[in-house]
Backbone as a chain_set.jsonl record, in Angstrom:
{"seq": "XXXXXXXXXXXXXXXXXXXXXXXXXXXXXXXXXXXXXXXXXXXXXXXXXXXXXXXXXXXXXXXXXXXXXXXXXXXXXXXXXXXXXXXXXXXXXXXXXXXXXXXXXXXXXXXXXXXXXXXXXXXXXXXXXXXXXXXXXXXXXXXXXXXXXXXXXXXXXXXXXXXXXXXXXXXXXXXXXXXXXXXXXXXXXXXXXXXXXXX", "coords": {"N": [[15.157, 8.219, -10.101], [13.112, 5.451, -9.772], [10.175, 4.455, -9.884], [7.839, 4.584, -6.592], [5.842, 2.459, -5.779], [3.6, 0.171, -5.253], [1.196, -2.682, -5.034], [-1.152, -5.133, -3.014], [-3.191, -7.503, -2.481], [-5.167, -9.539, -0.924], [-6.599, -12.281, 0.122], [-8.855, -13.693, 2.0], [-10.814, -16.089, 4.371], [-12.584, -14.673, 5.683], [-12.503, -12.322, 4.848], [-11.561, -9.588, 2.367], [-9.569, -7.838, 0.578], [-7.375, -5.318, -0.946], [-4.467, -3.428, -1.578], [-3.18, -0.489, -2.73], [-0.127, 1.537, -2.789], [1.549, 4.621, -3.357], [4.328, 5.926, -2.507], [5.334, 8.381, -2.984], [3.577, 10.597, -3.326], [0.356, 12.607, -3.782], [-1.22, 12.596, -1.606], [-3.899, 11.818, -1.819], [-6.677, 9.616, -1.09], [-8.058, 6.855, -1.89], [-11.101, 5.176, -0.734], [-12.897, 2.606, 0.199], [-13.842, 0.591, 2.529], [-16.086, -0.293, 4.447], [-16.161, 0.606, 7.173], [-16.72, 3.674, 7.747], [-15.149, 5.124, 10.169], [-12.549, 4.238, 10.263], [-11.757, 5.042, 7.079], [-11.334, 7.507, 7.4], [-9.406, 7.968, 9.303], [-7.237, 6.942, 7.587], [-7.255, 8.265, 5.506], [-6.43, 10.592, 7.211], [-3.202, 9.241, 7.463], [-2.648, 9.593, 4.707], [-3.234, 12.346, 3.651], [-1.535, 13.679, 5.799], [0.931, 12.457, 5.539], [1.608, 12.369, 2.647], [1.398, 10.547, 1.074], [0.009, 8.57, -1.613], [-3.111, 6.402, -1.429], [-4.956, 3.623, -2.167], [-7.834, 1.554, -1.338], [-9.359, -0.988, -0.93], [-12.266, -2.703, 0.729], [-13.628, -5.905, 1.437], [-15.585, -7.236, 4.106], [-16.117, -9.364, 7.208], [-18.234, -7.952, 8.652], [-20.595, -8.015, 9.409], [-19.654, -9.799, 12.157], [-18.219, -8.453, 13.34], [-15.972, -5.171, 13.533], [-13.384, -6.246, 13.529], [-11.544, -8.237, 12.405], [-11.678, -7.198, 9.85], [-10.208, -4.461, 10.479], [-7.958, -5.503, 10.987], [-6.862, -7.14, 9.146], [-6.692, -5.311, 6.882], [-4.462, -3.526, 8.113], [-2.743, -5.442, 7.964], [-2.296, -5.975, 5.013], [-1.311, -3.04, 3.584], [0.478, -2.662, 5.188], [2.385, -4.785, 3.997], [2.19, -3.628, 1.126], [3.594, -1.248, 1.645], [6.205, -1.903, 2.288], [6.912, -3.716, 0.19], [6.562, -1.335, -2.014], [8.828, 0.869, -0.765], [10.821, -1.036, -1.043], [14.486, -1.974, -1.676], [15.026, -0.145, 0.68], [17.326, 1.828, -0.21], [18.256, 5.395, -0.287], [16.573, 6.568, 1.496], [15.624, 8.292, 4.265], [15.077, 6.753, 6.403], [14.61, 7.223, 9.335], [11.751, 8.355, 11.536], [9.601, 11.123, 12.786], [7.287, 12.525, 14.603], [5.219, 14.944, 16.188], [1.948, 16.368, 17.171], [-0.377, 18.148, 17.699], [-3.97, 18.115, 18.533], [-6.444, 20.242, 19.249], [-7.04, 19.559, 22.509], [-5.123, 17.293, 22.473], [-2.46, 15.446, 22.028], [-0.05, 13.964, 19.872], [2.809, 11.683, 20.024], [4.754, 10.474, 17.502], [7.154, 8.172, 16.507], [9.118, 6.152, 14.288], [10.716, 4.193, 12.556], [11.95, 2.7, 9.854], [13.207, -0.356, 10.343], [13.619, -3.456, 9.483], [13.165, -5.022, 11.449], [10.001, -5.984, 12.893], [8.41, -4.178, 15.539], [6.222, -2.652, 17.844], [5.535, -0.592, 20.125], [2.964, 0.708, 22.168], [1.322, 3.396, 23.847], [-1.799, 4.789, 24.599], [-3.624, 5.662, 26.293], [-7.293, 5.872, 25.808], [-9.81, 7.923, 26.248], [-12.432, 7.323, 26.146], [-14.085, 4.169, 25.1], [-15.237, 3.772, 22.252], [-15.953, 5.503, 19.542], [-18.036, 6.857, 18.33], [-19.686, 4.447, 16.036], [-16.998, 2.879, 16.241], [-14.734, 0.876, 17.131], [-11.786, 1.169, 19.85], [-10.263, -0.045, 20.652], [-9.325, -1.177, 18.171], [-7.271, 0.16, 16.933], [-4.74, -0.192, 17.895], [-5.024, -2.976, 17.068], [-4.867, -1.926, 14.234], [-2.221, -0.875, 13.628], [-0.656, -2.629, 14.874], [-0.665, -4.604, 12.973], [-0.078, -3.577, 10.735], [2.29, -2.94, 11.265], [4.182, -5.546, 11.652], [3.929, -6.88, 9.25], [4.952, -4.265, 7.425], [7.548, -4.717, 8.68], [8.643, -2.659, 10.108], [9.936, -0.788, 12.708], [7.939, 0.93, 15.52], [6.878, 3.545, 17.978], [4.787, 4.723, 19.347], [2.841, 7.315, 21.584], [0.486, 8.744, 23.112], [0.345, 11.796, 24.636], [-1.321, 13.606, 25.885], [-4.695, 14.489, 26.403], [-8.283, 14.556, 26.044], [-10.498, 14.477, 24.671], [-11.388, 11.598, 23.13], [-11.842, 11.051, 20.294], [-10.245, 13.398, 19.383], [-7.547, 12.365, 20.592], [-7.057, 9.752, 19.198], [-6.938, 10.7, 16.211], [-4.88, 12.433, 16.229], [-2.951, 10.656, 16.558], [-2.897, 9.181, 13.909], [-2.106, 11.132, 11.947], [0.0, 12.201, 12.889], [1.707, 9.661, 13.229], [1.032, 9.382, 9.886], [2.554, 11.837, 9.713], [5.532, 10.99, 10.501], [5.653, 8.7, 8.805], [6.238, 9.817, 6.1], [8.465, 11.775, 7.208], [10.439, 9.252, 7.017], [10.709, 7.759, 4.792], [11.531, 9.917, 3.007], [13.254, 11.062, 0.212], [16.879, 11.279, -0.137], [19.059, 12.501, -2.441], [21.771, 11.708, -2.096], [22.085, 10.038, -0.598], [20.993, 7.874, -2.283], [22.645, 5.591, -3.142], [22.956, 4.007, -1.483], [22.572, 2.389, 1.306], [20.902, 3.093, 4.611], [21.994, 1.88, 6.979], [24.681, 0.666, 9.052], [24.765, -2.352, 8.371], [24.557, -2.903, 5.973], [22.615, -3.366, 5.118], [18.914, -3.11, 5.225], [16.82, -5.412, 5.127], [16.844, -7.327, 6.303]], "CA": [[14.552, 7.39, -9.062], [12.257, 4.7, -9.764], [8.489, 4.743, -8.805], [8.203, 3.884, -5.41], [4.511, 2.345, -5.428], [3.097, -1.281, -5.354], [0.058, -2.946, -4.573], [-1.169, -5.964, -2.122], [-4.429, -8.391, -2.828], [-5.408, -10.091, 0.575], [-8.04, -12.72, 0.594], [-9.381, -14.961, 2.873], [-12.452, -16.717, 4.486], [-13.07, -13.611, 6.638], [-11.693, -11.032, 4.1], [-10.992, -9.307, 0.492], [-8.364, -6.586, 0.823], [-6.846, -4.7, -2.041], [-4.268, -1.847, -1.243], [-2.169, 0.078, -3.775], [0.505, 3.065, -2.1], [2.744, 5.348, -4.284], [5.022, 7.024, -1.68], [5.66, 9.655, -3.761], [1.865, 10.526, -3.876], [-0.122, 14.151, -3.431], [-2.162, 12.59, -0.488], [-4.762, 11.287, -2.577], [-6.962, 8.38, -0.668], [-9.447, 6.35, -2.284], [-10.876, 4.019, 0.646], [-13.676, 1.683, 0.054], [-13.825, -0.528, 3.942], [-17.42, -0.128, 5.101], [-15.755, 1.449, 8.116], [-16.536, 5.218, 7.876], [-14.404, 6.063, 10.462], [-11.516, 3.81, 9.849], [-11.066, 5.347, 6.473], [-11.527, 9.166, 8.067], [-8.002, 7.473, 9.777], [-6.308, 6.283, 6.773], [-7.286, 9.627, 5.027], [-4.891, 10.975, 7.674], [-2.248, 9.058, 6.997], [-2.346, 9.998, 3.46], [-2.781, 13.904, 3.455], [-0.454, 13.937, 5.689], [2.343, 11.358, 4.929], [1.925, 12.501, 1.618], [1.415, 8.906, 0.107], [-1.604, 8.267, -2.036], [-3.808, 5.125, -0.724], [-6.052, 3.614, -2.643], [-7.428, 0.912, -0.31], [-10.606, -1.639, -1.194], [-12.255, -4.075, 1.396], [-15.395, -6.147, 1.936], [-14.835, -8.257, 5.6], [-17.003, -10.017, 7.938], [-18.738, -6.684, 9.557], [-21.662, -8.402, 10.113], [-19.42, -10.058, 13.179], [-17.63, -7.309, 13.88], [-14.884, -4.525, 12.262], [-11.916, -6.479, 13.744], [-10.76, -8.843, 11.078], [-11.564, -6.252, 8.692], [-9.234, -3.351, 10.435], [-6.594, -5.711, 11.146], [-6.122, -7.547, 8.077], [-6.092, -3.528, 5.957], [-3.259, -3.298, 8.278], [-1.594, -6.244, 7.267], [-2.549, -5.453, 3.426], [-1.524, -1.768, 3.652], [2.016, -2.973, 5.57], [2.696, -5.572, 2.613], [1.922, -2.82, 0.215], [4.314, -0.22, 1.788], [7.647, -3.086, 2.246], [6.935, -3.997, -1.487], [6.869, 0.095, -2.298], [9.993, 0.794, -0.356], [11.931, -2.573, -1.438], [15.535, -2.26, -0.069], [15.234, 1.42, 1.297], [18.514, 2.706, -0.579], [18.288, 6.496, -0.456], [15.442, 6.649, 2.16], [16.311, 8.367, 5.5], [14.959, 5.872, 7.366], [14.238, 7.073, 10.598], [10.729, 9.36, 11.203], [9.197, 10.988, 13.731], [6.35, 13.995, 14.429], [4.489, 15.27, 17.17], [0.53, 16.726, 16.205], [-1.763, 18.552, 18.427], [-5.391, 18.557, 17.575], [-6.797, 20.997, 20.098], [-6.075, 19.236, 24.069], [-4.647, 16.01, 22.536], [-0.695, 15.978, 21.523], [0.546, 12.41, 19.94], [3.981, 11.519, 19.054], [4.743, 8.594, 16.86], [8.622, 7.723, 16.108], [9.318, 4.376, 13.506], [12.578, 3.355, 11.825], [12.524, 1.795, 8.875], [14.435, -1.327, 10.486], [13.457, -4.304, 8.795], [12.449, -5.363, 12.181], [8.858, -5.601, 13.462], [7.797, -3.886, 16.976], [4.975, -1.63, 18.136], [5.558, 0.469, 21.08], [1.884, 1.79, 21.532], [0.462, 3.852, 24.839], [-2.809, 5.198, 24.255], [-5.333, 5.544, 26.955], [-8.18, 6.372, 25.044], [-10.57, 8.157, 27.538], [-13.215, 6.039, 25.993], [-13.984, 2.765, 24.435], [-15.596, 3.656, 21.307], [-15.701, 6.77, 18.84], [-19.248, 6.271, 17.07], [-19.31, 2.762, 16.248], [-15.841, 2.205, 16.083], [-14.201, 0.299, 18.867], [-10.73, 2.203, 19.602], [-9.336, -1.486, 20.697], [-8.942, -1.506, 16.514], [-6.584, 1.193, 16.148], [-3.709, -0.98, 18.113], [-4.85, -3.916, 15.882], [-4.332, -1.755, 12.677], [-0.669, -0.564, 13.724], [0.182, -4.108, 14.74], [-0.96, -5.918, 11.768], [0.743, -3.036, 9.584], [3.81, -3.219, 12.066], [4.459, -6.618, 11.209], [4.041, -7.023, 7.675], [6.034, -3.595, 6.894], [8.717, -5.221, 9.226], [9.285, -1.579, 10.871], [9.654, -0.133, 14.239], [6.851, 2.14, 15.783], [6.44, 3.876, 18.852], [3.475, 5.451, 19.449], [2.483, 7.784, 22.378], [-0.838, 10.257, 23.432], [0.601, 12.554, 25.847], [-2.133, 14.219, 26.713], [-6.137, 14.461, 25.251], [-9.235, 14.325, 27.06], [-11.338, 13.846, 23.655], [-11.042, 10.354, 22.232], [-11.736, 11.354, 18.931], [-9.271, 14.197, 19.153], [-6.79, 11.632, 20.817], [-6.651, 8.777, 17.602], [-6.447, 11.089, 15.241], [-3.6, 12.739, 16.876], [-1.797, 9.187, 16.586], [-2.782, 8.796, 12.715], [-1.926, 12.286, 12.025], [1.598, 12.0, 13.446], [2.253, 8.536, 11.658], [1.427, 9.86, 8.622], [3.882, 12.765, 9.071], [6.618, 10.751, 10.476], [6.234, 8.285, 7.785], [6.505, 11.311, 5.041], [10.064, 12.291, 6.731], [10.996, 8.512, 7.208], [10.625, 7.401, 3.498], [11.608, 11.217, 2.454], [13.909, 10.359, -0.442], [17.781, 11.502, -0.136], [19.99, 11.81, -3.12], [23.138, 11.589, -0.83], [22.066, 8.204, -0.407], [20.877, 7.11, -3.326], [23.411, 4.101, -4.1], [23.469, 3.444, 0.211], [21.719, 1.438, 2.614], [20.703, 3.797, 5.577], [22.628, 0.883, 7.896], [26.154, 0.403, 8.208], [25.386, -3.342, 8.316], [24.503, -2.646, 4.706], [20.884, -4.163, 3.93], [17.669, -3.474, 6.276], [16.187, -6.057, 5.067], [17.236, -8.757, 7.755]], "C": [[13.338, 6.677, -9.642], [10.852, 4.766, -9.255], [8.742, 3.621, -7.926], [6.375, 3.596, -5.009], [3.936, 0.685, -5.545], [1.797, -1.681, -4.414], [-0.281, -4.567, -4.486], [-2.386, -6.646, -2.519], [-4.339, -9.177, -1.479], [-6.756, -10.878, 0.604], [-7.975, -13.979, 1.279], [-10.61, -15.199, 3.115], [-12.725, -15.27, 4.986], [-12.915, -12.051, 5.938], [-11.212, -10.712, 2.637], [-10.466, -8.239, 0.735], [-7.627, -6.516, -0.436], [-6.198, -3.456, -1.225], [-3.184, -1.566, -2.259], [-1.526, 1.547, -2.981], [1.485, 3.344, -2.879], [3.109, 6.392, -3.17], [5.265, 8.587, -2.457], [4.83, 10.335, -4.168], [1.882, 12.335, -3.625], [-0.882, 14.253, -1.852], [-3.294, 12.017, -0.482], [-5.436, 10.159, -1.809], [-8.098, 8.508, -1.398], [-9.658, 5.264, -1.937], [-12.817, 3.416, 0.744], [-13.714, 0.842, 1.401], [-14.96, -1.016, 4.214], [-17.247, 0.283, 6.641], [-15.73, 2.873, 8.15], [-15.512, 5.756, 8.99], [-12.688, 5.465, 10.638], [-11.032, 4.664, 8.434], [-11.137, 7.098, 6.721], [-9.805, 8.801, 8.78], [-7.166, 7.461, 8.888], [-6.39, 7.441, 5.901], [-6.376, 10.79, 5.652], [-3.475, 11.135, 7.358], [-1.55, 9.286, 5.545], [-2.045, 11.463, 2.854], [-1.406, 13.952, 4.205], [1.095, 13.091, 6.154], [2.554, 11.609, 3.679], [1.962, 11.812, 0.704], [-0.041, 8.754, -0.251], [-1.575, 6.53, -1.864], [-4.831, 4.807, -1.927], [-6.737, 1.851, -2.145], [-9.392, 0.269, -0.426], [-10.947, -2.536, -0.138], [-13.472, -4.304, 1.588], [-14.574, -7.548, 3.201], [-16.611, -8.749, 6.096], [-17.748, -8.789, 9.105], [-19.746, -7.337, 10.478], [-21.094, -9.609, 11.692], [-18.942, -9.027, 13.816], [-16.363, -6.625, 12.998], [-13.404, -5.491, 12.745], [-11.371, -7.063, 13.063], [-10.741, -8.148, 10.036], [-10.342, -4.888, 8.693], [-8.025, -4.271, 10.521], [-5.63, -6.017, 9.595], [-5.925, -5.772, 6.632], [-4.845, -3.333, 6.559], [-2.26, -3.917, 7.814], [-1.466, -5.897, 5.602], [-1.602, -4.195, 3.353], [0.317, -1.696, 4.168], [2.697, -3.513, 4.544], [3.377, -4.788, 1.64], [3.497, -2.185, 0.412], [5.715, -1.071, 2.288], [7.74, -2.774, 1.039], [7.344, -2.45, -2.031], [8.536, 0.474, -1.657], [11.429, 0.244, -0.154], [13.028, -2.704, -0.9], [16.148, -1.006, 0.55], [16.003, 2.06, 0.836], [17.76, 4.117, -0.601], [17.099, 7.27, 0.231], [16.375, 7.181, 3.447], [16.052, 7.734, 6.63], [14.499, 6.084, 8.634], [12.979, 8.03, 10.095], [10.147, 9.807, 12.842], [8.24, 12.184, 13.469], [5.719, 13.67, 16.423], [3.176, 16.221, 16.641], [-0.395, 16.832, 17.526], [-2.784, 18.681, 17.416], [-6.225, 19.127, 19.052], [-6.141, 20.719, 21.597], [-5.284, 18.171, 24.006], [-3.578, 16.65, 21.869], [-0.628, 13.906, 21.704], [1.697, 12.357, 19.523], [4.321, 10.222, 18.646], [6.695, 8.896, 16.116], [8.681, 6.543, 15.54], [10.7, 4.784, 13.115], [12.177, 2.361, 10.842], [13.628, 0.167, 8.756], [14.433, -2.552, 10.31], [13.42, -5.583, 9.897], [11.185, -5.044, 12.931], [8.675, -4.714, 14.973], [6.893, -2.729, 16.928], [5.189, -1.718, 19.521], [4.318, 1.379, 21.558], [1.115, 2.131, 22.824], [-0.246, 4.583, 24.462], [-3.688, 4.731, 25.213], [-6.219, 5.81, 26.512], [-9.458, 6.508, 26.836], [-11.983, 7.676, 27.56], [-13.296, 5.089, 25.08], [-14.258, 2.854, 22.819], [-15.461, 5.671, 20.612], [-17.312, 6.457, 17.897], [-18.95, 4.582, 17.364], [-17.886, 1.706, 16.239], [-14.971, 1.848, 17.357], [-12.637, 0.437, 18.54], [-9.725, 1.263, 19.702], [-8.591, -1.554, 19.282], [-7.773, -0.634, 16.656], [-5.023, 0.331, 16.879], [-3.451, -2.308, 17.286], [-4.357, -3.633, 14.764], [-2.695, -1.843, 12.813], [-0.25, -1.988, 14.05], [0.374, -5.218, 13.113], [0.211, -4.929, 10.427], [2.606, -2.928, 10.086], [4.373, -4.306, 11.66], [4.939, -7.094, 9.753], [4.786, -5.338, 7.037], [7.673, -3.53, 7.033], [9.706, -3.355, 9.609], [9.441, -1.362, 12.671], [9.043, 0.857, 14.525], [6.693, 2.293, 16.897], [5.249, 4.965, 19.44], [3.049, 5.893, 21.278], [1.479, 9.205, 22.514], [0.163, 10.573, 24.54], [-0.385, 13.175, 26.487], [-3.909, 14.167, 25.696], [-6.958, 14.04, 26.298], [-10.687, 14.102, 26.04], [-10.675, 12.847, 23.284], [-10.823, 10.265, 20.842], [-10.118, 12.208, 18.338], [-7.797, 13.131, 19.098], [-6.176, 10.548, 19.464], [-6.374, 9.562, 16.826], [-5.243, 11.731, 14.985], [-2.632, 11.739, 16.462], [-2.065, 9.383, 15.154], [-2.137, 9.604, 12.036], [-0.578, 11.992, 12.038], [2.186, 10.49, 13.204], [2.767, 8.878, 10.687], [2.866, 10.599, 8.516], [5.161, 12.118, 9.363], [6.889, 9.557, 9.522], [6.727, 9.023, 6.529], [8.194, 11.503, 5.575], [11.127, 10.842, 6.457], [11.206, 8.186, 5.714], [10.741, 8.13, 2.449], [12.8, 10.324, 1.465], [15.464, 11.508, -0.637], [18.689, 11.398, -0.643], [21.017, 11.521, -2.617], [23.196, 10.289, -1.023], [21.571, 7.304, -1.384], [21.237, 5.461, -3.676], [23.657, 3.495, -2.368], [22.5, 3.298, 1.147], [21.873, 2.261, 3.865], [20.841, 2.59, 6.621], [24.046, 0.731, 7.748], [26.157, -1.423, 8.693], [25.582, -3.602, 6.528], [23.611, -3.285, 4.007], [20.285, -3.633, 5.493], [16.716, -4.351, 5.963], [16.183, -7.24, 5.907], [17.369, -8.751, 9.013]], "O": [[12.46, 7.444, -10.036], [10.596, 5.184, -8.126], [9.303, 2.53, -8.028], [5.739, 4.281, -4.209], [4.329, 0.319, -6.653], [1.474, -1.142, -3.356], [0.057, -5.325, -5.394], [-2.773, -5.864, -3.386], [-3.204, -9.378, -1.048], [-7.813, -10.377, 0.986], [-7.259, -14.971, 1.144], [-11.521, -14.758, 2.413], [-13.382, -14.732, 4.095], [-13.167, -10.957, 6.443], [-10.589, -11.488, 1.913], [-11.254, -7.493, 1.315], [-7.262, -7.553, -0.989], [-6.822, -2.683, -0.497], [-2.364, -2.433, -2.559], [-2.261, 2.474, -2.641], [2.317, 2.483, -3.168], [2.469, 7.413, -2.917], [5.278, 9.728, -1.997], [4.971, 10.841, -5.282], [2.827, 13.091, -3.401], [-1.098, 15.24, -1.148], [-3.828, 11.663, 0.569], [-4.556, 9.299, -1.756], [-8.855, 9.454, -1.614], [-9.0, 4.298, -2.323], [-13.708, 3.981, 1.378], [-13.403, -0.233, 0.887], [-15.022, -2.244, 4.266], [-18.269, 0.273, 7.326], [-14.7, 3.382, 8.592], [-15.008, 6.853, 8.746], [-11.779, 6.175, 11.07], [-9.868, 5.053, 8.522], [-10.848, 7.762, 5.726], [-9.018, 9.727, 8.583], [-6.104, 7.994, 9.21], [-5.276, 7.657, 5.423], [-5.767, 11.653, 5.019], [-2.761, 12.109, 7.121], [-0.353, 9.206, 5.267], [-1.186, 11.811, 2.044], [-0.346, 14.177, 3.62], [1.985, 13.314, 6.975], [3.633, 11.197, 3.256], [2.413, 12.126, -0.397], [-1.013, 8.788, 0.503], [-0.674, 5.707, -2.027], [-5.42, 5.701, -2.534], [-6.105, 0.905, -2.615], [-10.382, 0.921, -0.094], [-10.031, -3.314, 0.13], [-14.343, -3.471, 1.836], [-13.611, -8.314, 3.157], [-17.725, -8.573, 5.602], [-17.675, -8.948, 10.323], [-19.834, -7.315, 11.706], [-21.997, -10.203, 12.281], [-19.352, -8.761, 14.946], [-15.82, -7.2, 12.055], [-12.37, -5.249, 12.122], [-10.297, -6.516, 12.813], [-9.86, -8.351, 9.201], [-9.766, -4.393, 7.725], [-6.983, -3.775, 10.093], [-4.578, -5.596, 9.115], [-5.059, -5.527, 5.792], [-3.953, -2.971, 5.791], [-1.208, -3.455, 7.371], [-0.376, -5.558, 5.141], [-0.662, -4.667, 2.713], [1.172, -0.948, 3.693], [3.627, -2.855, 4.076], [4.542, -4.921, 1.264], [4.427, -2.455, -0.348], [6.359, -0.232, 2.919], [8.415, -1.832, 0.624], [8.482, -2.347, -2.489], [9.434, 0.199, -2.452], [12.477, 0.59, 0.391], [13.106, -3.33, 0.157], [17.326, -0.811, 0.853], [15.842, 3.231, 1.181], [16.58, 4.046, -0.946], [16.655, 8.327, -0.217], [17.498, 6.743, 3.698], [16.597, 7.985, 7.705], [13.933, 5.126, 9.161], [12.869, 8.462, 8.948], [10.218, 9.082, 13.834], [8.271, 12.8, 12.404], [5.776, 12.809, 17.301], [3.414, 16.86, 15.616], [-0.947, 15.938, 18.168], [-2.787, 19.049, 16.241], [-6.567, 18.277, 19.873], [-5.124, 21.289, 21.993], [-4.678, 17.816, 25.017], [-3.521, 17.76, 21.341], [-0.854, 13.066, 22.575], [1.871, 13.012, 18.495], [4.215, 9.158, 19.256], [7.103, 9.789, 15.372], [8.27, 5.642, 16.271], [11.478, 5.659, 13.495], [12.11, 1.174, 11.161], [14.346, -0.289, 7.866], [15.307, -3.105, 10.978], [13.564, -6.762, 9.575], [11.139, -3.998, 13.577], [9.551, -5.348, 15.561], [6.881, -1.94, 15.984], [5.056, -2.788, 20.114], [4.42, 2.601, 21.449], [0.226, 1.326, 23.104], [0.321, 5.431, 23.774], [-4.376, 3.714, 25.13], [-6.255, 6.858, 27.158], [-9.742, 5.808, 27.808], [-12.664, 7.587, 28.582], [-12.497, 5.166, 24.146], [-13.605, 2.113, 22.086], [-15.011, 6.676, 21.164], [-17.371, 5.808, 16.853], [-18.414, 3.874, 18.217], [-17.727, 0.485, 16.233], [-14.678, 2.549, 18.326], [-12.132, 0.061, 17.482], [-8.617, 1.375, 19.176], [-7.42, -1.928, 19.212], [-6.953, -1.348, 16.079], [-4.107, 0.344, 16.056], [-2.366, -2.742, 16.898], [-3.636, -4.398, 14.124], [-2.012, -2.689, 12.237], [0.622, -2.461, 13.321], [1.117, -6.04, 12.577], [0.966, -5.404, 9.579], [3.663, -2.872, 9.458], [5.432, -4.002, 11.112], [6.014, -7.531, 9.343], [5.189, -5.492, 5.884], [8.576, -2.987, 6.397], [10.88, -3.032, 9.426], [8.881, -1.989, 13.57], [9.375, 1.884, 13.934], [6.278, 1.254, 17.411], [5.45, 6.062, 19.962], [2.962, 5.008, 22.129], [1.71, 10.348, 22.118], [0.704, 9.712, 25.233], [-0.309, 13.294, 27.71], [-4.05, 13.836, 24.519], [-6.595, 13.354, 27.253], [-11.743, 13.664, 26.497], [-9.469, 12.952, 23.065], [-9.935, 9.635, 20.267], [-9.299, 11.92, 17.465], [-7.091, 13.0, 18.098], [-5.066, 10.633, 18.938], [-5.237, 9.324, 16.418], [-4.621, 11.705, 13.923], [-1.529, 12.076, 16.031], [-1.097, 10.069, 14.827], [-1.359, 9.028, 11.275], [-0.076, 11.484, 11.036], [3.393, 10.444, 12.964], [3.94, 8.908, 10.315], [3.846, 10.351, 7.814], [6.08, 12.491, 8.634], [8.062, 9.255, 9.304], [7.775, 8.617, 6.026], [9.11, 11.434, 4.756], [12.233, 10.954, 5.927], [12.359, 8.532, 5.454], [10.422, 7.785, 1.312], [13.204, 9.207, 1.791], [15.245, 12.552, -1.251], [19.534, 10.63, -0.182], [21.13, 10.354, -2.991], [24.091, 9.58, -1.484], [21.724, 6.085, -1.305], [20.582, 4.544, -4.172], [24.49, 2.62, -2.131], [21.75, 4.146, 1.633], [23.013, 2.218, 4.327], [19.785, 2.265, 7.164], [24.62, 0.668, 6.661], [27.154, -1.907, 9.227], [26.455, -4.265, 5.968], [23.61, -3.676, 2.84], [20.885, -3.69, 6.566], [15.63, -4.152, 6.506], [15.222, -8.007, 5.968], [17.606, -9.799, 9.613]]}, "num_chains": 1, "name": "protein.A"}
C-alpha cells in the first residue's frame, strides 16, 4: 500500500494555510492557527482518527477567527481528498458515538465523493472562551466541501458547551479512523458498485 498522505498550501488576501495529513499516522498534531482552542479541536481529530496533522496558519484575527477556521477547513478537506485519491481499498463508510461526561455526539460520513453536512448542535452557549461555537459548523462545512464527503453530525444530549464540541470532534475523528480504515479485500476495488467515488 502506498503512503496515503499529502499536503495543501492555501493563500489568500485574508489567509496563509498550510496542511499536511498522513492517514496512516500515530495521532501526531502539529497546529500552529493562533486559535488555542480551535487547535485543542483538531488535536481531537488526530488522536483519535489516528491521522497525523500538521496544520500552519496566520489569518485576519485581528477581524475575527472566521476566515481563519473556515478556510483550515477548506485546507485540511483538500489535504485529506488528495491523501485518499480514488479510495480503492478504503471502507468507506464511518461512524462513532463519544460521551464526554453529560454530552453524547454521533457523527456518521461516507466517503461519497459527494459534499453534504448534516449538522444539529445546539450548543447551550455561544462561545467557549473566546471562541465563537458558530465556527465549528463553518469548519465542517468548509472541510465538507472540499473533501467532497458526506457528514452527519448530531449532540444528543450535553448541558456543557465545551463538553458538547468536543464530543462532535472526538466522534469525527473516530469515525473518520474506521471510514478510511484500510481493507485488503478491497484493495484493487472501488467501495461503489458504480465503480469510482470520485463523481
Amino acid at each position: 500500500m502506498s503512503e496515503r498522505s499529502a499536503s495543501v498550501e492555501r493563500d489568500t488576501l485574508e489567509t496563509r494555510i498550510s496542511a499536511t495529513v498522513n492517514l496512516d499516522g500515530s495521532g501526531e498534531a502539529k497546529l500552529d492557527t493562533g486559535i488555542p482552542f480551535l487547535e485543542h479541536m483538531l488535536e481531537q481529530i488526530a488522536r483519535h482518527g489516528l491521522v497525523d496533522l500538521d496544520i500552519q496558519a496566520r489569518g485576519d484575527l485581528e477581524v475575527d477567527a472566521h476566515h481563519t477556521v473556515e478556510d483550515i477547513g477548506i485546507t485540511l478537506g483538500q489535504a485529506l481528498a488528495r491523501a485518499w485519491g480514488d479510495k480503492k481499498g478504503v471502507r468507506r463508510y464511518g461512524h462513532s458515538y463519544v460521551p464526554l461526561d453529560e454530552a453524547l455526539s454521533r457523527v456518521v460520513l461516507d466517503l461519497s465523493g459527494r459534499p453534504g453536512l448534516e449538522m444539529f448542535v445546539e450548543f447551550t452557549r455561544a462561545r467557549v472562551g473566546d471562541f465563537d461555537l458558530d465556527l465549528a459548523y463553518e469548519f465542517f462545512q468548509g472541510l465538507v466541501n472540499h473533501a467532497m464527503i458526506t457528514v452527519h453530525i448530531d449532540n444528543l444530549r450535553g448541558r456543557n458547551a465545551h463538553h458538547q464540541v468536543e464530543t462532535v470532534f472526538k466522534a469525527f475523528g473516530r469515525a473518520l479512523r474506521m471510514a478510511v480504515e484500510y481493507d485488503e479485500r478491497m484493495a484493487d476495488v472501488s467501495p461503489s458498485t458504480k465503480g469510482t467515488l470520485s463523481d
